[in-house]
Every structure is written in C-alpha cells, then in structure tokens.
C-alpha positions in Angstrom: 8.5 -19.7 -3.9 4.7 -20.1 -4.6 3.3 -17.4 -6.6 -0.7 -18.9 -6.3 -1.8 -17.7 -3.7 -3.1 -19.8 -0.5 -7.0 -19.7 0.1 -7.3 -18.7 3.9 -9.7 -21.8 5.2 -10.1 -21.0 8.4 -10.9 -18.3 11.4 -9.2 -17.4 14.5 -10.7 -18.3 18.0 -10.7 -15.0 19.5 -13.5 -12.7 20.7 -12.3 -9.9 18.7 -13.4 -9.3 15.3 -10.6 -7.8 13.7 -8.3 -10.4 15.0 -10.5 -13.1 13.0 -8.9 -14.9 10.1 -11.1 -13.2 7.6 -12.6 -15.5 5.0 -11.6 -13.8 1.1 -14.9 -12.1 0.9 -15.6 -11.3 4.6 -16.8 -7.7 5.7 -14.1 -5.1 5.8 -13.5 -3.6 10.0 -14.3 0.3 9.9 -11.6 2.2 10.6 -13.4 4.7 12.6 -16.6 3.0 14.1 -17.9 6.4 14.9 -17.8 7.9 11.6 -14.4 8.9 10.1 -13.1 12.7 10.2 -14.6 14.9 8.0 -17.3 12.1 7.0 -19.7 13.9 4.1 -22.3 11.2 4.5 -23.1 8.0 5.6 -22.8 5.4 2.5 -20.5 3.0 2.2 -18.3 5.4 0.3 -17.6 7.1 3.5 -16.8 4.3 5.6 -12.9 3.7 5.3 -12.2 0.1 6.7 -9.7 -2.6 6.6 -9.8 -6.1 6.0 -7.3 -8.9 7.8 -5.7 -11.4 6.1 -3.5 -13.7 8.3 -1.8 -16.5 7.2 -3.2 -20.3 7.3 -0.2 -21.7 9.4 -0.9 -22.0 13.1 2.8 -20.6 13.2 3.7 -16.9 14.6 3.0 -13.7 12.7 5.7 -11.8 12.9 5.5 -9.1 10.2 2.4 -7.6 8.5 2.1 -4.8 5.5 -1.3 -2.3 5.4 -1.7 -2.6 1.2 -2.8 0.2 -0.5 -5.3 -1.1 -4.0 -5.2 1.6 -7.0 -7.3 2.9 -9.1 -6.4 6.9 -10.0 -8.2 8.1 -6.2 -11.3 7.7 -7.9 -11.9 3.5 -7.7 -10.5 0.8 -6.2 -8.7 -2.8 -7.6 -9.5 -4.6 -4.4 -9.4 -8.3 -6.5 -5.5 -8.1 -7.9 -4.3 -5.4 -6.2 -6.0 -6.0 -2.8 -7.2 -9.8 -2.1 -4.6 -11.2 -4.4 -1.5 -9.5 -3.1 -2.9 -10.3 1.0 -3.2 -13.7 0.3 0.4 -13.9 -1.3 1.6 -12.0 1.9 -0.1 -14.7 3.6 1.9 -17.6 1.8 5.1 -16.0 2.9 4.0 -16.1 6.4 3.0 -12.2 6.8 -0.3 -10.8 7.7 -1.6 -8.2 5.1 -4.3 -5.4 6.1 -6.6 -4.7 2.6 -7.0 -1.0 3.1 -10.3 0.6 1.7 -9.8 4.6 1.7 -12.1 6.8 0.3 -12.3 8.7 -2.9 -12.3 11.7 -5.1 -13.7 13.1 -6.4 -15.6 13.0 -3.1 -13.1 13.1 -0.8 -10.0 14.9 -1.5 -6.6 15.2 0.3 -6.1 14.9 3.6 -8.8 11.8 3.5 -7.0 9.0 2.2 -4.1 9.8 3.7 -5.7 9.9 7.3 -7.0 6.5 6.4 -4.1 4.6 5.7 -2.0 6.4 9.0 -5.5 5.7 10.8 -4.6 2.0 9.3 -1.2 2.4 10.8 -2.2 3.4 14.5 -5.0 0.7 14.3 -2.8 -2.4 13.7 -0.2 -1.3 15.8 -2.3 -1.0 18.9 -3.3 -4.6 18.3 -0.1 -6.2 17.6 0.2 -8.3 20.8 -3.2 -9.6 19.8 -2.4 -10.1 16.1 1.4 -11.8 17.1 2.7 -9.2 15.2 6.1 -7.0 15.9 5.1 -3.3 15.9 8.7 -2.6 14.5 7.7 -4.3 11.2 4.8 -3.4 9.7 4.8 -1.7 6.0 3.0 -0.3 3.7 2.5 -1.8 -0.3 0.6 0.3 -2.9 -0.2 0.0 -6.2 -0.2 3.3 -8.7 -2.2 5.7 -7.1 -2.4 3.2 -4.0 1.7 3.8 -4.3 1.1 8.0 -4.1 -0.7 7.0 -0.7 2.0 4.5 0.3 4.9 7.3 -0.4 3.0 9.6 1.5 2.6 7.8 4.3 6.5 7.2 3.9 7.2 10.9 3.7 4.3 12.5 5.6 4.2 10.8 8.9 3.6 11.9 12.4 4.5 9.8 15.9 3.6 5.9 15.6 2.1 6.4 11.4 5.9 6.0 10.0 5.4 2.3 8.4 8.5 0.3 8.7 9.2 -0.2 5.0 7.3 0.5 2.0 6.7 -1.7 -1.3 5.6 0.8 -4.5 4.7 -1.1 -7.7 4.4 1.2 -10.8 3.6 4.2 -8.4 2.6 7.6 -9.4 4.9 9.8 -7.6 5.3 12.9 -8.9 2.4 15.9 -9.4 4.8 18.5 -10.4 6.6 16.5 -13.3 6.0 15.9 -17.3 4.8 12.6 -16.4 2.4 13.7 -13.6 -0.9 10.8 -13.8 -3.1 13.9 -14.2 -6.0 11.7 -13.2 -5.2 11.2 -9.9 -3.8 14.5 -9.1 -6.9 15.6 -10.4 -9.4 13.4 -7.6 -7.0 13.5 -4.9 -6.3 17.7 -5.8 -9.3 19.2 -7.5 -9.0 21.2 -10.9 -7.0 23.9 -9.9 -4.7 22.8 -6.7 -2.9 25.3 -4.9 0.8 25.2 -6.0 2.1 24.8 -2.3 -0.4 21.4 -1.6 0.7 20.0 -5.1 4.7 20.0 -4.6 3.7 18.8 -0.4 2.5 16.0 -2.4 5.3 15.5 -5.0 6.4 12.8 -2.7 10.2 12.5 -4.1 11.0 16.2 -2.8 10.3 15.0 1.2 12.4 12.1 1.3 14.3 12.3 4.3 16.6 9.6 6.2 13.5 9.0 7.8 11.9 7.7 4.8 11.8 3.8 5.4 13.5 1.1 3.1 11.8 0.6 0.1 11.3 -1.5 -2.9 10.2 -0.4 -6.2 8.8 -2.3 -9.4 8.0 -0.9 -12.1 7.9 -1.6 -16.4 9.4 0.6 -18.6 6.4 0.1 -20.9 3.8 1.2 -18.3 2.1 4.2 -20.7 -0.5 5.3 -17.2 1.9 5.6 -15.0 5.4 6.1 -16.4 8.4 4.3 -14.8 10.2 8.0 -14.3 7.9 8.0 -11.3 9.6 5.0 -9.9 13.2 6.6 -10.9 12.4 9.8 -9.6 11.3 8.0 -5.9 15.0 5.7 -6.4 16.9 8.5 -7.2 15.9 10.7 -3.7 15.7 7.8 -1.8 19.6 7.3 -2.7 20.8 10.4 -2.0 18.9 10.3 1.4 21.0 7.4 2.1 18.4 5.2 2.4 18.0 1.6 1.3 16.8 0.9 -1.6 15.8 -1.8 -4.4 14.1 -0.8 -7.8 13.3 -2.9 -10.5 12.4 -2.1 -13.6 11.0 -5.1 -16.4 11.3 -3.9 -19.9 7.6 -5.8 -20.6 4.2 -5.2 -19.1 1.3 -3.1 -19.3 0.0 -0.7 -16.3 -2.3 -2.4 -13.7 -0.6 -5.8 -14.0 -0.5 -6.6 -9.9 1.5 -10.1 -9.8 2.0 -10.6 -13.6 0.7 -14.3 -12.8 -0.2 -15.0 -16.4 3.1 -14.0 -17.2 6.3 -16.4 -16.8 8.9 -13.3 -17.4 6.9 -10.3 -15.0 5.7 -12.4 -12.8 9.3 -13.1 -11.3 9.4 -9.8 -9.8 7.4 -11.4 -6.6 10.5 -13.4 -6.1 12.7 -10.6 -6.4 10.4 -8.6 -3.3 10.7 -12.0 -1.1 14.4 -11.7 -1.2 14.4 -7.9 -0.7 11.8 -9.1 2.2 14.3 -11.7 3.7 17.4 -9.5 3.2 16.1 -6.8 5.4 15.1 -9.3 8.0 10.8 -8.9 7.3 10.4 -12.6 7.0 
C-alpha cells in the first residue's frame, strides 16, 4: 500500500463548487453560507467550512470519511492531520471532506459539534453528485478532532450518525484521571456543569448504535494518554459493537501518519485492512 500521498492534479467538470476536485490549497466550502448558528461575528474564525478531496482516478467514489484535524478545541493541524490524511484517503480510492470547526475558547460546545453533523447532512445530500454511497461515509479525528468524531458517534440525531468512525490517539474522557484538561477546558469553559461534562465523556453513551470503529493509539503518547483509547474499546465491546484498537508501544502525541517512521507508520496499513474487512473500500 502507498503511504505518500497522491497530489490531486486535477478538477472536476461540474458546475457545482463543492463537487470540484479541490486543488491542496483551494478555498474551503462554508458550511452554512448564511452564517452558521449562533455565529459571534463575521471573521474567518466563525465561518465553519469544508474542503473536498476526491481521488485522482476517473474511477467511482464509493466511500468518503468527514476528518476531524486536532489541536486541543483551541487550533487546528489542517497540514498532517487534515490535507495529509485526505489525500491518503484519496490514494485508497475514498473521498475525504477536511472539516474546519470552530474554536474555544470562542466558541464552546454545542459549536463544533453542530459543524461536523452539519458536515454530515451536507455530504450526504450530495452523494449522487459526489458518486458516493450515503451508507458509507465516516468520520476520522485526531485527539481532540477524535472527542468530535466520538461525539458525533455517540450524539447523533436522524441522517448525522456517520457510518464508521476512525479515532487516532483521541481524547475521550472528561471525567477521568487522564482527562486532556486543555480541551475540556476550550470546548467546556473553567467551571462546566457536572451534567454537560459526563454528556461529553463519550465512552459512557456508547450504544449498539455507536458505529464500527478503529482505534490507534501509542502507549507513550504523554497529551493524550492511550487509556482514552482503552476506555472507548472497552465500551465499544460490551456494546457489541465492532471493534479494532491498536496500540504501538513507540511514538510521541501529534504524530498523524508516522511517515518518518518505518515501525508507526504501519498502522495506515493496519486501517486499510480494517477498511477493506468491513467492506469501505
């Protein structure tokens, strides 16, 4: 399997903007044109959007993931956790859908989780157009980006439940020892009521709703510690539903693909076969 990404080369010949094959760098689609709910402004800050990535193969798209960057709620790794990862997606013949959600300390919870089901809704409607099958489209975050993945695993309404989810080195947990305090922090506020912070303890509302997953993790990741990852596993299993974790004795927090590295870097191979075995490629 490659592990360098493909550079996408060329655009779509269709009249709709967000069904263009988006050039790396090319200008995000807003996710609510008209201003998003509960907009404090009108910067850029306020704006969440979403950028297309579709593979370079005049072939069918028949899957596509809405990825989630990280960045503790309060930035975003749009290179390696965002462009990167699409354009990997890409080389495996799936569309990927860069989501930019907005921020704490600016914006706290329910915004970023409105964005990413808004996400949801929004490639869904245009599946026909985008060659995609509504009945597989996921969601992939990274460490906080993985909090907003799980949550829009375990808090969805009608037509936001993604299909599957992909978590690498998620934070999890805001009730636990090994809470990222950061993140609860800018999603939460100081001094969260007790009630919102266990609603967003994602692994006490897994359900046998919750889709299939697959987790990675390293067990020396010091930001975000792998119990988050065992924690999400563990409810998953007794849920009864499917499951893959992986956890790499190696690697720092933040690491994305691990390209640099021969040993992490495998777990990408490890996600395409969890990918083929449940029929998303």
């Amino acid at each position: 399997m490659r592990l360098v990404p493909r550079l996408l080369l060329c655009a779509l010949l269709t009249a709709s903007l967000f069904a263009q094959r988006n050039a790396p760098d090319a200008k995000p689609e807003l996710l609510w044109p008209q201003g998003a709910p509960g907009a404090l402004g009108d910067t850029d800050g306020d704006k969440p959007a979403l950028s297309l990535y579709l593979p370079k193969d005049e072939k069918p798209v028949h899957a596509g993931v809405v990825v989630c960057p990280g960045g503790g709620y309060g930035a975003l790794a749009m290179d390696h956790e965002g462009k990167q990862i699409a354009q990997w997606l890409n080389s495996l013949g799936v569309a990927a859908f860069v989501l930019k959600y907005r921020l704490g300390p600016r914006y706290r919870h329910p915004a970023p989780l409105q964005d990413v089901q808004q996400a949801i809704r929004m490639v869904r409607s245009r599946a026909a157009e985008l060659h995609l099958d509504p009945s597989r489209l996921g969601v992939w975050g990274f460490s906080a980006g993985g909090h907003l993945a799980s949550t829009a695993g375990t808090h969805f309404d009608r037509g936001t439940r993604p299909d599957f989810m992909i978590l690498s080195y998620p934070v999890i947990s805001f009730t636990a020892p090994y809470t990222h305090k950061g993140s609860k922090r800018n999603l939460l506020g100081e001094e969260p009521d007790a009630k919102l912070v266990d609603l967003l303890s994602n692994e006490f509302h897994v359900t046998a709703e919750t889709p299939p997953t697959f987790l990675f993790h390293t067990n020396a990741d010091a930001g975000v510690p792998p119990e988050n990852s065992v924690a999400f596993y563990l409810a998953l299993r007794k849920a009864g539903v499917p499951a893959e974790l992986h956890i790499y004795e190696r690697g720092a927090h933040g690491v994305g693909l691990a390209s640099t590295d021969a040993t992490l870097s495998s777990w990408g191979a490890r996600l395409a076969d969890w990918l083929r075995t449940r029929g998303i490629l």
